[in-house]
C-alpha positions as CSV (number, residue, x, y, z in Angstrom):
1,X,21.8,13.5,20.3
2,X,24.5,11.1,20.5
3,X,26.7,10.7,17.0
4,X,27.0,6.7,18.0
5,X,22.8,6.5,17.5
6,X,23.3,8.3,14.2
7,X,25.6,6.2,13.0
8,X,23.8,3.6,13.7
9,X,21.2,4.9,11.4
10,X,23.5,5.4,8.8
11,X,24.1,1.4,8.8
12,X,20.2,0.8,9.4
13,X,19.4,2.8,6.3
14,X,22.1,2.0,4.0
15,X,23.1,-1.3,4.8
16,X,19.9,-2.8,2.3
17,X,21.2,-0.7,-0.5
18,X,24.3,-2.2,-0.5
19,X,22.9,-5.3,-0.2
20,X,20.6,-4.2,-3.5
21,X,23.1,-2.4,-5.5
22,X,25.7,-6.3,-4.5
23,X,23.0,-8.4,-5.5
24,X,22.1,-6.7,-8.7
25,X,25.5,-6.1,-10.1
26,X,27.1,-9.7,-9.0
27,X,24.6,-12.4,-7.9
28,X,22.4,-12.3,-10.8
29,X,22.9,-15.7,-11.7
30,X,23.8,-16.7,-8.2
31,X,20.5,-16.7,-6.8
32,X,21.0,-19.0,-3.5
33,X,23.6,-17.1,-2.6
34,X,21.6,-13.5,-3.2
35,X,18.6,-14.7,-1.2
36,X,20.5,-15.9,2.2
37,X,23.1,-13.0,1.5
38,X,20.2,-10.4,1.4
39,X,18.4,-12.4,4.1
40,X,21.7,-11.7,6.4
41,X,21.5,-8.2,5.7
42,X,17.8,-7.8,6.7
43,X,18.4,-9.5,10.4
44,X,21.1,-7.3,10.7
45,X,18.8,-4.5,9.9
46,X,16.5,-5.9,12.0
47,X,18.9,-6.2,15.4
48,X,20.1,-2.6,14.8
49,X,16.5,-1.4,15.0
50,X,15.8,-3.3,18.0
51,X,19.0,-2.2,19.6
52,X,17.8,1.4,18.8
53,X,14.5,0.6,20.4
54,X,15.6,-0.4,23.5
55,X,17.8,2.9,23.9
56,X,14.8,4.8,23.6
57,X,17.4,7.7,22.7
58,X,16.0,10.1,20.2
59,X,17.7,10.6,17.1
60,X,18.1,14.4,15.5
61,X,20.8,14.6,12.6
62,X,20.8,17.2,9.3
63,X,23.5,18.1,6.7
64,X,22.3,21.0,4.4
65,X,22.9,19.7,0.5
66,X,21.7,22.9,-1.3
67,X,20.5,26.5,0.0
68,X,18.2,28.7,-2.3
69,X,17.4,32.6,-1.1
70,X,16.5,30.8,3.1
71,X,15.1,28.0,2.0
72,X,17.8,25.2,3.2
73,X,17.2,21.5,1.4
74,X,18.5,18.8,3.4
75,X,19.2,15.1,4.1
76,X,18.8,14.0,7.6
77,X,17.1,11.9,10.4
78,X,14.3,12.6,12.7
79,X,13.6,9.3,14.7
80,X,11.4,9.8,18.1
81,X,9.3,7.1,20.2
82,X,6.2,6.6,16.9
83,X,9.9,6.5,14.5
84,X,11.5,4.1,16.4
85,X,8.1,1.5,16.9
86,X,7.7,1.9,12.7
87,X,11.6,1.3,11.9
88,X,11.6,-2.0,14.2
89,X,8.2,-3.4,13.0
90,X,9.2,-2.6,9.4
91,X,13.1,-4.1,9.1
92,X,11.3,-7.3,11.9
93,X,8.6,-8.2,9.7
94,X,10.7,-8.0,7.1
95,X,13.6,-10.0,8.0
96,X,10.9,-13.0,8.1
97,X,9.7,-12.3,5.0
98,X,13.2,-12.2,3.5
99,X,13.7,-15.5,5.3
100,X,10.4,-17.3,4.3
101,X,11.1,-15.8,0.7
102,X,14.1,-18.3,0.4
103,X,12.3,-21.5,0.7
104,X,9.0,-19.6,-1.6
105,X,11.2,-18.5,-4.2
106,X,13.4,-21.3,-3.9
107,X,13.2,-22.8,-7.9
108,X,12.9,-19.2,-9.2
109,X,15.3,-18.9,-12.2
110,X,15.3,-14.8,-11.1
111,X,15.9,-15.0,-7.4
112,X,19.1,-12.7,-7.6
113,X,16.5,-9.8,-9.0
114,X,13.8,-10.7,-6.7
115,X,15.9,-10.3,-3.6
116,X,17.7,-7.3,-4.9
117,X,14.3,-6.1,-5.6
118,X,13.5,-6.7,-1.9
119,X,16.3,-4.8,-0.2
120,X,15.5,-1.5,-2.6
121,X,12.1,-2.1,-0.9
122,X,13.5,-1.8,2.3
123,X,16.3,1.2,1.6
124,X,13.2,3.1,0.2
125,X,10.4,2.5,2.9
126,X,13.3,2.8,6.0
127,X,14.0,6.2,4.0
128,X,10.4,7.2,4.8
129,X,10.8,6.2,8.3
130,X,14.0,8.0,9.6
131,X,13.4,11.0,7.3
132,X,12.9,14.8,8.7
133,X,11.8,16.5,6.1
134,X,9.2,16.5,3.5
135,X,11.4,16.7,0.7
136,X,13.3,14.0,1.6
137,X,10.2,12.0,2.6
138,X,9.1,12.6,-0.8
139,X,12.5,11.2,-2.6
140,X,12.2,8.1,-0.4
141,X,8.4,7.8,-1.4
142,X,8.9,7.7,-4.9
143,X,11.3,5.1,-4.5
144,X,9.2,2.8,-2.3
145,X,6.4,3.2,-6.0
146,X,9.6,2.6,-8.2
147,X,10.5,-0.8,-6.1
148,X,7.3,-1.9,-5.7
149,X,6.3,-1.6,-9.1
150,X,9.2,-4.0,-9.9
151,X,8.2,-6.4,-7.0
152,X,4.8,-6.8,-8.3
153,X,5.7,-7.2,-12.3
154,X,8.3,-9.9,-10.9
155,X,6.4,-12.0,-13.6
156,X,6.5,-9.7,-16.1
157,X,5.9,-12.0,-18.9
158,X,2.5,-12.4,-17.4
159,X,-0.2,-10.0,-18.9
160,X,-2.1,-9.8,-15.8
161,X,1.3,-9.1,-13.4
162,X,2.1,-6.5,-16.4
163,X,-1.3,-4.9,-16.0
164,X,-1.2,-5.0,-11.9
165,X,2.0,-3.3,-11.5
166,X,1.3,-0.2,-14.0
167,X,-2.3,0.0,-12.5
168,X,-0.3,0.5,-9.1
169,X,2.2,3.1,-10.3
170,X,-0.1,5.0,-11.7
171,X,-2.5,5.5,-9.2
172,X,-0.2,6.2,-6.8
173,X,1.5,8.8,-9.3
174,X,-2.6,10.7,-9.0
175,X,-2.2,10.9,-5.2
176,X,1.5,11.9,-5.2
177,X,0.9,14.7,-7.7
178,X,-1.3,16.2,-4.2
179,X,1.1,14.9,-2.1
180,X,4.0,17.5,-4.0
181,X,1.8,20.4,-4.5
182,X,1.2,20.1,-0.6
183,X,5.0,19.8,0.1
184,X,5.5,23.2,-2.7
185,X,2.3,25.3,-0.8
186,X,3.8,24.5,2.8
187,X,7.1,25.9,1.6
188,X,5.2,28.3,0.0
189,X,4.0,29.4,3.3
190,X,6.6,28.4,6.4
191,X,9.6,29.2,4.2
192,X,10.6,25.5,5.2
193,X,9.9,21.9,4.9
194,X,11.9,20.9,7.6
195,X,8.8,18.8,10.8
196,X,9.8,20.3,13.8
197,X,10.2,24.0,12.0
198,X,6.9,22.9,10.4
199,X,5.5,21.6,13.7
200,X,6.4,25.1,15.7
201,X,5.0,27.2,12.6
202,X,1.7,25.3,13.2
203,X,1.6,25.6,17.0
204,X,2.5,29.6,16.4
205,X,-0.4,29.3,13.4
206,X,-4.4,30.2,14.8
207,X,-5.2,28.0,11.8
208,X,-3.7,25.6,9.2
209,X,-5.2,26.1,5.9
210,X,-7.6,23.0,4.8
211,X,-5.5,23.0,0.8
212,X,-2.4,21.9,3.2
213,X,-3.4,19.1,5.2
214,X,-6.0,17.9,2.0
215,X,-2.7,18.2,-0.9
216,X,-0.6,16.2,1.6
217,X,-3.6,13.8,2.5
218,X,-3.8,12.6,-1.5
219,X,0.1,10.9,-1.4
220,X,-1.9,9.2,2.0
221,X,-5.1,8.2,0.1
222,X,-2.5,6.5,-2.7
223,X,-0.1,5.0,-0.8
224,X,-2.4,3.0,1.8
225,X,-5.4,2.2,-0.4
226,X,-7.4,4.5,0.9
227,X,-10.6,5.8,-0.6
228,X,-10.8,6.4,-3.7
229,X,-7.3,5.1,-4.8
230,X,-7.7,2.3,-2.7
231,X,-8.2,-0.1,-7.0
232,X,-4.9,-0.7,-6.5
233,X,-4.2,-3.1,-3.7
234,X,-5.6,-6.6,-4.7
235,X,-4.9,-6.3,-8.0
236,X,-1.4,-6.1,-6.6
237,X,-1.6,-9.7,-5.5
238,X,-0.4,-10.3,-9.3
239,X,3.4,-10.5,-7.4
240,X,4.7,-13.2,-5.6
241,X,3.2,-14.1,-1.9
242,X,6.3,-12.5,0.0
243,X,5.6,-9.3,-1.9
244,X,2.3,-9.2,-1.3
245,X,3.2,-9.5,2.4
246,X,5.5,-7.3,2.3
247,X,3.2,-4.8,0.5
248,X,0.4,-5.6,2.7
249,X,1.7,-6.1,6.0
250,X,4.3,-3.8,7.7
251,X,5.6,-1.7,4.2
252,X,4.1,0.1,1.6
253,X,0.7,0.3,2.6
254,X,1.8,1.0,6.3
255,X,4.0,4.3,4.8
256,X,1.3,6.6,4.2
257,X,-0.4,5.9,7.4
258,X,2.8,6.6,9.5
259,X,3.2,10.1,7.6
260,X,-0.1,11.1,8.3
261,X,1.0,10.6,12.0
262,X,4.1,12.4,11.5
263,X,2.7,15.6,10.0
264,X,-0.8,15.4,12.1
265,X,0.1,18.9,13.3
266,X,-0.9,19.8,9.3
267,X,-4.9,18.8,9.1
268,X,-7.4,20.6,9.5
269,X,-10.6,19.4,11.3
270,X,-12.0,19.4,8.1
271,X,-9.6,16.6,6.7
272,X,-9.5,14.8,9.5
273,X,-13.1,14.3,9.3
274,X,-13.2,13.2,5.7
275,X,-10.5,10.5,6.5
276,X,-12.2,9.5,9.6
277,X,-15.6,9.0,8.0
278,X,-13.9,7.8,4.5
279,X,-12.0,5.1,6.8
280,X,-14.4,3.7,8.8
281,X,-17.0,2.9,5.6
282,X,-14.2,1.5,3.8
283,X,-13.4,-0.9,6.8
284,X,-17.2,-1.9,6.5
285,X,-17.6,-2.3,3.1
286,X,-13.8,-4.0,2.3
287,X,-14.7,-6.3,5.0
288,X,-18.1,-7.4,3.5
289,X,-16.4,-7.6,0.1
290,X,-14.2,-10.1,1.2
291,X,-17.1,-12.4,1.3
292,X,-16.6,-12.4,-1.9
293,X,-13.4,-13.8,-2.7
294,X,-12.3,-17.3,-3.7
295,X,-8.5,-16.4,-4.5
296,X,-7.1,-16.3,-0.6
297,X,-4.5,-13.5,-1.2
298,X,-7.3,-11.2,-2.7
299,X,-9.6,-12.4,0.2
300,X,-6.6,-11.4,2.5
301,X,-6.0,-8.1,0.3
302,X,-9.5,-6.7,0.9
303,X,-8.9,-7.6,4.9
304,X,-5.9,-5.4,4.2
305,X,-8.2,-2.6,2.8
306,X,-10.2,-2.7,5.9
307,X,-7.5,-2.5,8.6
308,X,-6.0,0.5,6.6
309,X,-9.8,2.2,6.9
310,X,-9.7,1.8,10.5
311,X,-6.0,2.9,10.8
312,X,-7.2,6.0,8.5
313,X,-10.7,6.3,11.1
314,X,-7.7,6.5,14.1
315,X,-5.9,9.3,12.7
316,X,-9.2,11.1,11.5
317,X,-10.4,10.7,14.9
318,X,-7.2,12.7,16.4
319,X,-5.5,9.7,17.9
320,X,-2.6,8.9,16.0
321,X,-0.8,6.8,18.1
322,X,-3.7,4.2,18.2
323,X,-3.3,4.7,14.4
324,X,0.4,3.8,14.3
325,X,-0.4,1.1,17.3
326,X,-2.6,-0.8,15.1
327,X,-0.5,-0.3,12.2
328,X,2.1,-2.3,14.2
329,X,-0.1,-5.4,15.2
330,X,-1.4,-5.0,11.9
331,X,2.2,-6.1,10.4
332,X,2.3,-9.5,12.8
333,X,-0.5,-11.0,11.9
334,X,-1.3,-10.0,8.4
335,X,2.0,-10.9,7.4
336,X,1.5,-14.1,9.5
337,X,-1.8,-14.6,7.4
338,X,-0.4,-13.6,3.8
339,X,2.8,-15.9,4.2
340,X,0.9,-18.9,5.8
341,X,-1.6,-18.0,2.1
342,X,2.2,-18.3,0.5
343,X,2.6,-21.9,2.8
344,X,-1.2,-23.1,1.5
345,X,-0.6,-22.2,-2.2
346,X,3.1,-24.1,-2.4
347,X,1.8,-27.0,-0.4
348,X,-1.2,-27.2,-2.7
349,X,1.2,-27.3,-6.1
350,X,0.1,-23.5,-6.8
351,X,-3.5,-23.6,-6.0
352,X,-4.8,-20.8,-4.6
353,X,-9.0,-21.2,-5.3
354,X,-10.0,-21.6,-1.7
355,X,-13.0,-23.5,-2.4
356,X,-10.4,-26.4,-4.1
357,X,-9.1,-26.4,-1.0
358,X,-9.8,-28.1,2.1
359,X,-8.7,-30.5,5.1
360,X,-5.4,-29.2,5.3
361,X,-5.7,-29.2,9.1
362,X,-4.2,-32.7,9.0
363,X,-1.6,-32.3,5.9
364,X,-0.3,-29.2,6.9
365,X,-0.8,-28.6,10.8
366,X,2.2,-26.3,11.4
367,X,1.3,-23.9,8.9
368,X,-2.7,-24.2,9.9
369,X,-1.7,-23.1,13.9
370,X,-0.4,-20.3,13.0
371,X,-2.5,-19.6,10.5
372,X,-5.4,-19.8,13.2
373,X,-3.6,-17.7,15.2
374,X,-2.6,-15.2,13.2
375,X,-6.7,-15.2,12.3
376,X,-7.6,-14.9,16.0
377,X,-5.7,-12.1,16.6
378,X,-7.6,-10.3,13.1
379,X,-11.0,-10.9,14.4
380,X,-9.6,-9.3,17.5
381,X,-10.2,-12.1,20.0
382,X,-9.0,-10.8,24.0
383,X,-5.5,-10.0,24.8
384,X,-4.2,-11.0,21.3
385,X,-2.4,-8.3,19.5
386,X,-4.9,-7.7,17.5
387,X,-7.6,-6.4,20.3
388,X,-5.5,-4.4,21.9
389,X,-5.7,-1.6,19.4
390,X,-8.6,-2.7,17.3
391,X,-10.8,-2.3,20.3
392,X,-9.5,0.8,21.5
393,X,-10.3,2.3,18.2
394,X,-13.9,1.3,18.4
395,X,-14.0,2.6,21.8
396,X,-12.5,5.9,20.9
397,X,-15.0,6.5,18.5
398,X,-17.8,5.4,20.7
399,X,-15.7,7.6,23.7
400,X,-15.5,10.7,21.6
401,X,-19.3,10.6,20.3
402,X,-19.0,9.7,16.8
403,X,-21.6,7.2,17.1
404,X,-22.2,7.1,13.1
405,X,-18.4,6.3,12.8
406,X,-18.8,3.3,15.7
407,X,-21.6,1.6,13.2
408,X,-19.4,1.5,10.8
409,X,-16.7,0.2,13.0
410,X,-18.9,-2.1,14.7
411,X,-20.1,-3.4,11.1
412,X,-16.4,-3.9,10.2
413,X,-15.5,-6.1,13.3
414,X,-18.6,-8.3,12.7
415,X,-17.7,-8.2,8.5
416,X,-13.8,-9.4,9.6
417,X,-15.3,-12.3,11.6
418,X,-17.3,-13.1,9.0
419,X,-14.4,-13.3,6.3
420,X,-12.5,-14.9,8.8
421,X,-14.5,-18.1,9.6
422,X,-15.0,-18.4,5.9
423,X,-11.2,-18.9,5.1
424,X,-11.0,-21.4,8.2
425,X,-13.7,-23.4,7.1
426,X,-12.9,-23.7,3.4
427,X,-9.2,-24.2,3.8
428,X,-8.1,-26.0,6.7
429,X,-11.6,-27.7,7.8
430,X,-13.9,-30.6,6.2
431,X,-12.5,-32.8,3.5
432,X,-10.0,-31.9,0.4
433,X,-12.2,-30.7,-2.3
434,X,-9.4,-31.0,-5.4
435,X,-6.4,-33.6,-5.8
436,X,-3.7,-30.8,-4.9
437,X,-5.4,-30.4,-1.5
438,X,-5.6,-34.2,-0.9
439,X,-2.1,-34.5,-2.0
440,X,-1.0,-31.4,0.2
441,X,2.4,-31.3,2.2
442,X,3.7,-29.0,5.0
443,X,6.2,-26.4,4.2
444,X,9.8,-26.5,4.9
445,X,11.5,-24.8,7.5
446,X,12.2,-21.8,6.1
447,X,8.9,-21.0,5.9
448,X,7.4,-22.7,8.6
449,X,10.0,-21.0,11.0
450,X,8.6,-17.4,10.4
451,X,5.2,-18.3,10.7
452,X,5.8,-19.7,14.0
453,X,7.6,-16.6,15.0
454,X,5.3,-13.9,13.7
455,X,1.8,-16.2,14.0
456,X,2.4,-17.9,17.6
457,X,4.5,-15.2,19.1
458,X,3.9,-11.7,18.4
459,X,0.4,-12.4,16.4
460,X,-0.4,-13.4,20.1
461,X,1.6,-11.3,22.3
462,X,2.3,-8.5,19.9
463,X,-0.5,-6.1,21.6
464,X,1.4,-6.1,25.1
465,X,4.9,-5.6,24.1
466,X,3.8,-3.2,22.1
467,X,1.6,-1.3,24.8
468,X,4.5,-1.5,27.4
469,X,7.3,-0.2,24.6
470,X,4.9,3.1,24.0
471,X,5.6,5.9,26.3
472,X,2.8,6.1,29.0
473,X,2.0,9.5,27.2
474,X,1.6,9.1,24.1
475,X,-2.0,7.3,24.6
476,X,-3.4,10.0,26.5
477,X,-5.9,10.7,26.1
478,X,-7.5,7.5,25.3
479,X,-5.5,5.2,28.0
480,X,-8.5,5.7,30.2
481,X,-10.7,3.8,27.6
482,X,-7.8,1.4,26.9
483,X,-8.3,0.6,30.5
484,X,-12.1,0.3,29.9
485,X,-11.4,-2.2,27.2
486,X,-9.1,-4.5,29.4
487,X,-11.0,-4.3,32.9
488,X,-14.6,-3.2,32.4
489,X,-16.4,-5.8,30.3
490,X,-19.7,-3.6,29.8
491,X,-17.4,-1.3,27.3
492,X,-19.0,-0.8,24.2
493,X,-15.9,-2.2,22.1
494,X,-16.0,-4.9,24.3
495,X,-19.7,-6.1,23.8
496,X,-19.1,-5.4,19.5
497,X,-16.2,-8.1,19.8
498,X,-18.1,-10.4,21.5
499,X,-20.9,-10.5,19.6
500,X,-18.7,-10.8,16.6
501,X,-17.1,-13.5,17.7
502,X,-19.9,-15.5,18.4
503,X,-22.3,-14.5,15.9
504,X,-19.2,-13.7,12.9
505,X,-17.3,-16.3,13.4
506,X,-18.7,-19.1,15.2
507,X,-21.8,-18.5,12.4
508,X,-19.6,-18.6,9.7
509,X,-17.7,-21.5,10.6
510,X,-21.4,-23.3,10.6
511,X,-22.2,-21.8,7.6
512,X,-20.0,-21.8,5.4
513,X,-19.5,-25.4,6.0
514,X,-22.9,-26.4,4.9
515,X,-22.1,-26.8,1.6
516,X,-19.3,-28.7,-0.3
517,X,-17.2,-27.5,-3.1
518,X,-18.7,-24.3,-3.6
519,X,-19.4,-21.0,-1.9
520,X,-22.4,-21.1,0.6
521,X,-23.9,-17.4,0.2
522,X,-23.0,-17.8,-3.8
523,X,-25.7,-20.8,-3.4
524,X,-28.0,-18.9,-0.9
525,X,-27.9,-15.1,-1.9
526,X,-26.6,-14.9,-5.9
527,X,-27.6,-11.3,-6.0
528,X,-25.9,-10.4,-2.7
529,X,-22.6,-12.7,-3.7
530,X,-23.2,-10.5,-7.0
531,X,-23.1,-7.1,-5.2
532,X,-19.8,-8.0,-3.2
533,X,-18.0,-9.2,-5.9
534,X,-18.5,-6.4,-8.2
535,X,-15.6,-4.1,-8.8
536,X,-17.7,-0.5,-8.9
537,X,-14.6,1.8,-8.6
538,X,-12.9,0.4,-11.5
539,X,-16.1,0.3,-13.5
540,X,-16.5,4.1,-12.0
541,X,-12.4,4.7,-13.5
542,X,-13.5,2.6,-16.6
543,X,-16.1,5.2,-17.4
544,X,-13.8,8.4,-16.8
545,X,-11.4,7.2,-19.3
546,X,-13.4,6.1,-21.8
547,X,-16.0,8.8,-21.7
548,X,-14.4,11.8,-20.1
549,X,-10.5,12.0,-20.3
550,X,-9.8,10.4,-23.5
551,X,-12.2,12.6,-25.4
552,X,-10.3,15.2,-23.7
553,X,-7.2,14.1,-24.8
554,X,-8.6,13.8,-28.5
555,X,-9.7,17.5,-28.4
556,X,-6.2,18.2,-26.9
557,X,-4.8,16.6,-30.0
558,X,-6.7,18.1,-32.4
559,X,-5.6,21.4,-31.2
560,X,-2.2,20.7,-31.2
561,X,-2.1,19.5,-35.0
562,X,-4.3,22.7,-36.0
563,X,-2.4,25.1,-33.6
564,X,0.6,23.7,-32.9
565,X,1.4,21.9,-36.0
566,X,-1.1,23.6,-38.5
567,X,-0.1,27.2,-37.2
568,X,2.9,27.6,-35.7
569,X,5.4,25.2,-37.2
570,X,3.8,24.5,-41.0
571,X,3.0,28.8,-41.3
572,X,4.8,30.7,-38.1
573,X,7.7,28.5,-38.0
574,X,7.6,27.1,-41.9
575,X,6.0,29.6,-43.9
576,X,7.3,32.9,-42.3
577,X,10.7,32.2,-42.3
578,X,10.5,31.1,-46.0
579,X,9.0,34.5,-46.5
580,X,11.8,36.2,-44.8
581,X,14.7,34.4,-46.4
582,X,13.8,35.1,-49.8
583,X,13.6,38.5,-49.2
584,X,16.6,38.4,-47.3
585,X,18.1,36.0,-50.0
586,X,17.3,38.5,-52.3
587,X,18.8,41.9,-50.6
588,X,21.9,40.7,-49.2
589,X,23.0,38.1,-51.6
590,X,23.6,40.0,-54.8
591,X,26.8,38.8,-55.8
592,X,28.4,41.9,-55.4
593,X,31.7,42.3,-53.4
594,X,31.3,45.7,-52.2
595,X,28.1,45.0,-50.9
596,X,29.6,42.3,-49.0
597,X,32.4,44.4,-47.4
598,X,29.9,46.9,-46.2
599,X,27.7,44.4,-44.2
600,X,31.4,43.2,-43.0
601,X,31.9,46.8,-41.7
602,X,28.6,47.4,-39.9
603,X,28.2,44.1,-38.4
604,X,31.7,44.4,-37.2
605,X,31.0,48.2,-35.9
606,X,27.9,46.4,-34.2
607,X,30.2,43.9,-32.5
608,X,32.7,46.3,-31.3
609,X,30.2,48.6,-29.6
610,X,28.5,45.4,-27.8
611,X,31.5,44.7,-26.8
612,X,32.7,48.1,-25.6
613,X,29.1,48.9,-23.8
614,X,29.1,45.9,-21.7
């Protein structure tokens, strides 16, 4: 380890709370000022974590803060070749966003907050990234639901952004109460919570117990949307577009996904199974969903659903570098997507009802090519970043013989093409269907100039920088069907693409265009529109509450005021010592001095041999 890379790591890490803890206490009022300052600080975070990449040095630094019996609790950094890809995706996407936030957020009256907001975002997420333990981890995680809550209610005084941000903190706090029992009963067990002591107890281990790997899995399940916490995510598109790209894209949702990877050494077969399965019907079915969708950040939101059940699927099926791979490609072009989404919706004065949109091909062509290729890349088209690990998922599944997980998969690709054409053809194709779209204008450069970066660059050529940064080793042992994918046209993954493309897309695109002003399979299939629209979880959560834990809670009440209140503080803790203070009232306070002097004696005897025994 060389003490110049963990410096450097010390600047990475810290530099955005600075930035955070200078916006919020002096450029409250001085938001232009906050939002280029805090910009600065996140392509400076940006270039160190590229610098760091390029090194390829691994990072190991600790300092012991507090020792109990042998347990040793601990602050430091753990950053190896999966660390390193996750810290330079994270602080790059997020330098765009920073930058495409200044023109968004431009006539914000609280842009000082927002971008202070922003940097805690990025202190708590890089936290998660660099950390090398699990208590520390866990500090840093509770931060990133902390930050984001505040990112989302930026609109506070709006009851539905009110409503969206607790719904997010407090599903999140169900998973992380898993997530900490996990972390207590593996330092119940190894005596540490320290990954590579953890990683050498479990190579020593015959077996890892299934509670461990399923307690740790539950702060997963919350923190990337998967199922059945997964309510969360579009109602968090309440926030502004730049937070729901930053959310959606390479941060939050990406953090639970990346720990899974980290402590894969920790699940059983048994949990990876469940997350494997679990992920590959919630890529289907989010997918389909978002057929369903007029607003295009929930539309977007529920693509972001899917790609996090096919990360999830990766790491269930024991590969979780393809996991952290598409987790990576992910980031370009969703946050291409969900920023040109922010581009639409403030060239359409606000409007953000796709089927009021329309022709903006022509008014806004900038922000439509990157949009297109940022959507190209999601339905996994050849050699964009997007196929380079989307495919090899699909063909791990079908290479290892889980042929019930490939369905799903397969269903997934052709529901993403699907979705995909449908956005295309309602919002940039055919004619303006409201006056904002006719009267629509292209974005200035502040936004245009990340789009162009993240959609026409790496939403493109994302996959093969990425595949020639990754150590050759670390896709073994699916490189051979990585090879399939990219040379032998009769792969499975490769035919499921195809076939999506042409029948998803391209039949989409016809579809969907068939009818003007309103939704096509609303008009064909009501039913089926019906069915995909439908929020059943919530309606699930909806019936828990009402009908299970509040009546709980009311029994829970009614035994504290009978027990608690009833009993022990109106007759234990009211009535007895009443009792006892008359009668004490009445057998020590007599008025009578010598009386008096005696209990002065004794109690002063007492003292002196308490005093004298100890």
């Amino acid at each position: 380890m060389s003490p110049d890379f963990s410096s450097l790591v010390h600047w990475i890490l810290f530099l955005p709370l600075g930035a955070a803890a200078f916006s919020a206490l002096f450029l409250r009022r001085a938001g232009g000022f906050a939002a280029w300052f805090s910009t600065a600080a996140a392509f400076g975070i940006a270039g160190l974590s590229l610098y760091l990449l390029a090194q390829g040095a691994d990072v190991r630094w600790h300092v012991e803060l507090a020792k109990f019996g042998g347990v040793s609790l601990g602050f430091g950094y753990l950053l190896d070749a999966n660390a390193r890809l996750m810290l330079f995706v994270v602080s790059f996407v997020a330098a765009w966003i920073h930058l495409f936030s200044v023109g968004y957020m431009q006539e914000d009256a609280a842009r000082g907050r927002f971008f202070a907001g922003l940097s805690i975002f990025m202190f708590s997420i890089l936290g998660i990234v660099v950390a090398d333990n699990l208590l520390m981890t866990f500090v840093f995680w509770e931060l990133v639901g902390f930050s984001s809550y505040m990112l989302i209610a930026h609109y506070f005084d709006k009851d539905f952004a009110a409503a969206a941000s607790k719904k997010a903190f407090i599903v999140n706090r169900v998973g992380d109460l898993g997530f900490i029992l996990g972390i207590a009963m593996c330092l119940s067990l190894y005596g540490t919570l320290d990954f590579a002591a953890l990683k050498d107890h479990a190579a020593a281990a015959k077996t890892i117990p299934v509670a461990v790997g399923a307690l740790l899995m539950c702060g997963f399940l919350g923190k990337s949307a998967q199922f059945p916490l997964h309510v969360w995510l579009t109602d968090a598109m309440a926030g502004p577009t730049p937070v729901s790209a930053l959310i959606h894209a390479a941060t939050m949702v990406a953090a639970g996904v990346y720990f899974m990877a980290r402590v894969s050494f920790l699940l059983a077969p048994e949990v990876l199974q469940f997350i494997a399965v679990s992920g590959a019907g919630m890529a289907a079915l989010a997918g389909l969903c978002a057929l369903a969708q007029t607003d295009i950040k929930k539309s977007l939101a529920y693509s972001t659903l899917a790609h996090l059940g096919i990360m999830g699927c990766a790491l269930g099926l024991g590969h979780p570098e393809l996991a952290l791979m598409h987790m990576a490609m992910h980031a370009f072009f969703k946050a291409t997507l969900f920023l040109g989404a922010g581009s639409v919706i403030h060239g359409c004065h606000h409007e953000q009802d796709m089927l009021k949109m329309g022709g903006l091909l022509k008014k806004m062509p900038l922000t439509a090519a990157t949009f297109i290729a940022a959507t190209l890349s999601n339905c996994a088209v050849p050699f964009l970043a997007g196929w380079y690990s989307k495919d090899a998922i699909i063909e791990a599944a079908y290479h290892d013989g889980h042929f019930a997980i490939f369905a799903f998969l397969s269903l997934a690709a052709l529901a993403t093409c699907l979705y995909s054409g449908r956005m295309l053809r309602l919002v940039f194709l055919g004619e303006a269907n409201s006056e904002e779209a006719s009267h629509a204008h292209e974005s200035p450069w502040t936004m245009t100039l990340p789009l162009v970066v993240l959609g026409l660059v790496y939403s493109v050529a994302g996959g093969f920088l990425a595949s020639t940064l990754l150590p050759a080793g670390s896709l073994q042992p699916i490189k051979p069907a990585l090879d399939a994918i990219a040379f032998h046209l009769t792969a499975p993954s490769t035919i499921v693409g195809l076939v999506s493309l042409v029948v998803g897309l391209l039949g989409a695109l016809k579809f969907y265009g068939s009818v003007r002003g309103a939704d096509a399979l609303q008009v064909v299939s009501p039913r089926t529109y019906h069915l995909l629209e439908h929020r059943w979880m919530d309606g699930v959560y909806r019936w828990y509450v009402d009908a299970v834990q509040r009546r709980l809670a009311e029994f829970v009440a009614f035994l504290d005021l009978l027990l608690i209140n009833g009993v022990a503080v109106r007759w234990i803790g009211g009535g007895v010592p009443a009792v006892l203070g008359y009668l004490t009232g009445r057998s020590f306070h007599r008025g009578q001095t010598r009386a008096y002097a005696l209990w002065i004696v004794i109690g002063s005897l007492f003292l002196a041999w308490f005093l004298i025994a100890r």
